[in-house]
C-alpha positions in Angstrom: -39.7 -19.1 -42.2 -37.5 -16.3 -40.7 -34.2 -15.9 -41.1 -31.4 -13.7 -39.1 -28.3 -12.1 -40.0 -25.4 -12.6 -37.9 -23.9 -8.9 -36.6 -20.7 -8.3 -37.9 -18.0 -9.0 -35.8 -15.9 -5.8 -35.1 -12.2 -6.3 -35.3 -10.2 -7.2 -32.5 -8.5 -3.6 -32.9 -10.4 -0.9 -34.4 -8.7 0.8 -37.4 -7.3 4.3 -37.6 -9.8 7.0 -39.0 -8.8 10.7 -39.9 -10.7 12.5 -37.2 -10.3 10.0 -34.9 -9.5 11.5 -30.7 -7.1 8.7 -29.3 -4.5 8.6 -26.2 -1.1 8.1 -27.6 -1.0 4.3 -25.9 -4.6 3.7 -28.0 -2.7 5.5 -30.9 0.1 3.5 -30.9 -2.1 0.5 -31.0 -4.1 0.5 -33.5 -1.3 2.2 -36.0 0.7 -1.5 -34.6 -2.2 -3.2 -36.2 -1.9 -1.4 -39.8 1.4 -1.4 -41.2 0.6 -0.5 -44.4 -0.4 2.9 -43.1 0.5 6.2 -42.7 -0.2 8.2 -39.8 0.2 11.0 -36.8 -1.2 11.9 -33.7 -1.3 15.6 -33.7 -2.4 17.6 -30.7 -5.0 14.5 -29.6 -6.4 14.0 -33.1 -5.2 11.1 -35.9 -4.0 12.5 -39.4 -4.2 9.7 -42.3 -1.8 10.6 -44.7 -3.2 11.1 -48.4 -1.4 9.4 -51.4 2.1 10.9 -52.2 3.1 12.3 -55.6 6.2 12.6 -56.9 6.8 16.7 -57.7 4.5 17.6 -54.9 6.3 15.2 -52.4 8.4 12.2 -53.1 10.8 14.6 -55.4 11.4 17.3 -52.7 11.8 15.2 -49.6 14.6 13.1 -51.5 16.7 16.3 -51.9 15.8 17.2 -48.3 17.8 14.0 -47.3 20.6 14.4 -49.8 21.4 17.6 -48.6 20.8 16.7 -44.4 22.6 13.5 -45.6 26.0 14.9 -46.3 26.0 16.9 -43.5 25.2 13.9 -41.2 28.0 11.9 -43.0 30.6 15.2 -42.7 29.7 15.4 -38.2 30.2 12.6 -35.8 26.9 12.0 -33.2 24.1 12.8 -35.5 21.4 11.1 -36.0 19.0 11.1 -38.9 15.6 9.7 -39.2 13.5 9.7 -42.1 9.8 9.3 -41.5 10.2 7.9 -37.9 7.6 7.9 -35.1 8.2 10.9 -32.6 7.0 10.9 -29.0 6.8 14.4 -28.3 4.0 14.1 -25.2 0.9 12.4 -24.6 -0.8 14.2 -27.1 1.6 14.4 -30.0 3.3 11.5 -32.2 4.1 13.0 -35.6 5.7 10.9 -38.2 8.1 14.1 -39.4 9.4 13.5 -43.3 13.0 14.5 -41.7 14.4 14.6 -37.8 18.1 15.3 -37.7 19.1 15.0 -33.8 22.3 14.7 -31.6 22.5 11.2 -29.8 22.1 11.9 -26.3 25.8 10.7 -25.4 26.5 14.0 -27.1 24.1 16.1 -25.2 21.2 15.5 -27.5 17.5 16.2 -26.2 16.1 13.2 -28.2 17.0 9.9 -27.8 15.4 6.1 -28.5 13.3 4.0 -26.6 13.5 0.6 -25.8 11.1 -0.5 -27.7 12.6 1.7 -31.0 10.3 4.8 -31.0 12.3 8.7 -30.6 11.5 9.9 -27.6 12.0 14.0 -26.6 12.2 16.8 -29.4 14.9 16.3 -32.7 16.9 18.9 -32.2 15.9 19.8 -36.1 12.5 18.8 -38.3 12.2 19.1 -41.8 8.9 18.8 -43.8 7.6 18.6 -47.2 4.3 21.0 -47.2 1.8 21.6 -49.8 1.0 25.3 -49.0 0.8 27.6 -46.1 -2.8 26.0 -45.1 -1.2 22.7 -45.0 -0.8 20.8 -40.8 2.8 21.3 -40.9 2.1 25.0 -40.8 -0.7 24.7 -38.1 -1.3 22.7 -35.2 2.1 20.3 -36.1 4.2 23.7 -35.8 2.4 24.4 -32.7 3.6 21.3 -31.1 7.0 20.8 -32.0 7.3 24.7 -30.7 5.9 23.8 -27.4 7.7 20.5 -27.1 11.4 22.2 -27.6 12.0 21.4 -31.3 15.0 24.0 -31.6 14.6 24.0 -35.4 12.1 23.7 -38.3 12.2 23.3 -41.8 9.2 23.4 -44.1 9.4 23.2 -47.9 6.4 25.0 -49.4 6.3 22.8 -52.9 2.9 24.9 -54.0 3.8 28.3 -52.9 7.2 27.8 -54.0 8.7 29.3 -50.7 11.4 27.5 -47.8 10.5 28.2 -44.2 13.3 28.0 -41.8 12.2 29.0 -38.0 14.3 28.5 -35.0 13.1 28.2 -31.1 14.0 31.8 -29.6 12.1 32.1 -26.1 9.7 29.2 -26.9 8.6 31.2 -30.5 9.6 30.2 -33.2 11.2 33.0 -35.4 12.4 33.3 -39.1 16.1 32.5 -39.0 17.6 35.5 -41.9 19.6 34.8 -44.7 23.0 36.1 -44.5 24.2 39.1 -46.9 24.6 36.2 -49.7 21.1 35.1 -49.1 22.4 32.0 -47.5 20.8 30.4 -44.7 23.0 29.0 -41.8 22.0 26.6 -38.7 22.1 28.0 -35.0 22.0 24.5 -33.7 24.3 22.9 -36.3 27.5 24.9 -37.2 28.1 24.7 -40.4 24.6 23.3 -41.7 24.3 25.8 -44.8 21.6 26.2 -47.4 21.0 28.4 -49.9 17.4 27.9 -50.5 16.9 29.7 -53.8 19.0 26.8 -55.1 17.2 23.9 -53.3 13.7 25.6 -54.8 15.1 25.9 -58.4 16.4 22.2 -57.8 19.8 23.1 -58.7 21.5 20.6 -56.0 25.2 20.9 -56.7 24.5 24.1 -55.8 23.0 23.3 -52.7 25.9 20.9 -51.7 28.5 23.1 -52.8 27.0 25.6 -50.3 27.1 22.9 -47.6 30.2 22.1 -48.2 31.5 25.4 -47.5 29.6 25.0 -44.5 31.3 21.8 -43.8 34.8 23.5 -44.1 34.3 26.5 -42.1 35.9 26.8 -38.5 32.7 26.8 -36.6 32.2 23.4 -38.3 35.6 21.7 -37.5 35.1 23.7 -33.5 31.4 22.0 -33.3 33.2 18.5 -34.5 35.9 18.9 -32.0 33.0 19.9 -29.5 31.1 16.5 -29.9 34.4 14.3 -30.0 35.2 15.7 -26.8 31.7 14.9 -25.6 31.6 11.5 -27.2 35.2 10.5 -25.4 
């Protein structure tokens, strides 16, 4: 007597695999159908996200918002989005760790879609990065330089090092340090860091820094700016 085995049924939606060469519509999909997932659409091709650690990750990107946190609070029109969906293009939907962006009342370049997704380039990323070798320093840099991201941040937990580039003729450049080695936004007046402090950790440090930031003049012109704008 023979006996057969019933094929098994393939999902109604197929699952997201690392590797995998999706539309952003097919992308957007099948990521609907796994909320317990993590992951991006980077240049045509799906990046899983691996498990997070704590010193490597979790640690890092909290400080990240503490410090774009109080500058969000101190300037009216901001928005700030932590690990939100970006469409950049048909090609590209990163999930950045940080997006800090004007609302579009306020001239922003980004703003949200009806059905809740950013749509158009932050005006600022931040991510938490392994290494040098890691996405966020390869194809992801690639297209939020090409898509008009005017600012990005990438913390370098492994190599111990704080990239800050800004758009300059669709490049993206190394923004210098000032003579007191701190770093100061071209987008966002006032946004100050001094990165040796964020890398040693020392955050009261970093947020006294930013608040000196917050109570220079090109802050309280820039906040002036955006009332006038909002009004």
């Amino acid at each position: 007597m023979s006996t057969s085995t019933k094929p098994i049924a393939a999902p109604a939606i197929p699952i997201l695999e690392n590797g995998d060469r999706l539309s952003r519509a097919e992308f957007e999909r099948r990521y609907a159908a796994m909320p317990a997932a993590r992951a991006e659409l980077i240049e045509g091709i799906v990046y899983m996200a691996s498990p997070v650690r704590f010193a490597q990750h979790g640690e890092p990107h909290a400080e990240f918002i503490i410090w774009l946190g109080n500058y969000k609070v101190a300037t009216p029109g901001l928005r700030i989005g932590d690990n939100a969906s970006v469409r950049l293009d048909l090609d590209n939907e990163p999930q950045p760790d940080i997006c800090l962006f004007l609302d579009p009342e306020r001239g922003g370049q980004a703003g949200i879609s009806e059905d809740g997704y950013i749509e158009g380039a932050p005006e600022l990323v931040a991510e938490v990065a392994s290494s040098s070798v890691s996405i966020d320093l390869g194809p992801k840099l690639d297209a939020y330089r090409r898509n008009g991201v005017r600012e990005y941040l990438v913390w370098r937990v492994l190599d111990g090092a704080f990239d800050w580039f800004v758009l300059r003729e669709e490049r993206f450049e190394p923004l210098s340090p000032d003579s007191e080695g701190i770093l100061k936004s071209l987008v966002f007046p006032g946004l100050w860091l001094d990165p040796t402090a964020l890398l040693a950790a020392d955050m009261p440090r970093v947020l006294a820094v930013l608040n000196q930031g917050v109570a220079s003049p090109e802050h309280a012109a820039f906040v002036e700016r955006l009332r006038g704008a909002s009004a």
